[in-house]
C-alpha positions, 0 to 999 in steps of 0.5 A: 541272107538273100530276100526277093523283092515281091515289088515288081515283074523283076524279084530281084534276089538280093544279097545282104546290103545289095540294091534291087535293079531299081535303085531304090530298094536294098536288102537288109537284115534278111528283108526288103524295105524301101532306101528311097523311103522319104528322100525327095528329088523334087517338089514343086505345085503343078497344074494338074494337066501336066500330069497329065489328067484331063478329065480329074478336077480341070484347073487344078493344083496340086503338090508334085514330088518325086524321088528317086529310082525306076524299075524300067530303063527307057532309052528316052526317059524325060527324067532319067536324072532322077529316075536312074539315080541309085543313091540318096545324094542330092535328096532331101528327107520328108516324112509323111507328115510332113508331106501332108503340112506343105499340102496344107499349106500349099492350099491355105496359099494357093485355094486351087491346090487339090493334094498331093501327086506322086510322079517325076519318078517311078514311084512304085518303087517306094510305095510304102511311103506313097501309102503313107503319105497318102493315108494321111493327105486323105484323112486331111480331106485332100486327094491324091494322084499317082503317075506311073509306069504300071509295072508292080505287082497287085499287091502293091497295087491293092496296098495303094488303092484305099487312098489313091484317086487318080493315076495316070499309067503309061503304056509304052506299047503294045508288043512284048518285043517293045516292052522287054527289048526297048523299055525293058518292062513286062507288058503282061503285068502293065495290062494286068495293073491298068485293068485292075486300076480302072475298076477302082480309080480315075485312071488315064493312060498315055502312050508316047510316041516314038518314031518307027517303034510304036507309031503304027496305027494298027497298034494304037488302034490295039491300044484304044480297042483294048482300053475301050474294052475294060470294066472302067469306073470312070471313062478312060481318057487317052493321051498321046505325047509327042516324043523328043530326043532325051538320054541314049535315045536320039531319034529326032522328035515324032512328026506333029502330023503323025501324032494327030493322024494317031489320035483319030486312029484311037478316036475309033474307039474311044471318045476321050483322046488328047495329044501333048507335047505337039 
């Protein structure tokens, strides 16, 4: 029997036993359900600002992890080990509740320590063990981060909300040409996402900047006069990244200079813009 996944912009149709383009979702018994549900990658006790988010709790830690999967396959992905990784090997399983007593115990170690965020990989693509794991970290009294590409329906959104407190979501760009030949994404149903987001959450956005693609700064000037017009809860800050050659992408490194020229370009519109990566 097929089933269509309803996660994201591609709805895939999948045969029986067959795998969403993600990697990370696989039809089975007629239904979709999440393969990558529990099977962690990576865990680790991050500062908060490499999230990154600069204007969520300043100083903070918290427990990082990721799994494995993406809807998206950018050329220049950072964690393309992970994040275009099709299968369980090499993962290690931990359930929501377990999730919840390494926090725990994080926290009793390192006081700093705030909750739980959920990056590394697209972690969209698992978003019923996000759900999970989160509803239970908040019922402890902790917080939870998102950081994703954006790219899902509202239903997963909606579904996320009651227990996420902060995200930070990546605009790769601000062209459809970019979105569906570079990244191949939908940027209709990323703008879609970040403007339902900010009404709801702490929500920082970040763009990385590749070198002769999405570096003009008529476009970044778009960017921030487009973000600067949304119905936000909380200012939103801005973060422009450096870019470095990774994966099939080998274009050298974005110009320091270029970078900071930009940041005054989005400065136009709106007050809180950082640079990283410079």
């Amino acid at each position: 029997m097929r089933a269509v996944c309803n996660t994201c912009f591609r709805h895939c149709r999948l045969e029986e036993g067959q795998k969403g383009f993600c990697g990370a979702r696989r039809c089975v018994d007629g239904k979709i359900v999440c393969d990558s549900y529990g099977y962690l990658t990576s865990i680790a006790l991050d500062p908060i600002e490499k999230k990154p988010l600069a204007m969520f709790h300043p100083g903070s830690l918290v427990v990082a992890v990721g799994s494995y999967g993406c809807n998206l396959a950018c050329p220049f992905c950072q964690n393309y080990t992970i994040s275009q990784k099709k299968d369980r090997e090499g993962t290690k399983y931990v359930s929501p509740e377990e999730l919840l007593q390494i926090t725990i115990e994080t926290r009793k170690r390192y006081p700093d320590t705030i909750g739980t965020a959920f990056t590394y990989n697209e972690m969209l693509t698992a978003w019923e063990y996000v759900r999970d794991a989160a509803k239970l970290i908040h019922e402890a009294g902790m917080l939870n981060v998102l950081v994703t590409n954006g790219t899902a329906e509202l239903s997963v959104l909606n579904a996320l909300l009651p227990y996420i407190d902060a995200m930070n979501i990546d605009l790769k760009g601000f062209t459809d040409e970019f979105y569906s030949d570079f990244v191949g994404g939908s940027l209709a149903q990323t703008k879609v996402f970040i403007a339902e987001a900010v009404q709801h959450c702490h929500v920082e956005v970040t763009t990385l900047i590749i070198p002769g693609k999405n570096d003009s700064e008529e476009e970044i000037g778009r960017i921030a006069q487009w973000l600067a017009s949304l119905d936000a809860k909380e200012p939103i800050a801005y973060h422009l990244s450096r870019y470095f050659p990774r994966w099939k992408l080998d274009t050298p490194a974005t110009d320091v200079r270029k970078v900071f020229r930009l940041a005054e370009a989005a400065r136009e519109y709106l007050p809180n813009v950082f640079t990283g990566n410079c």
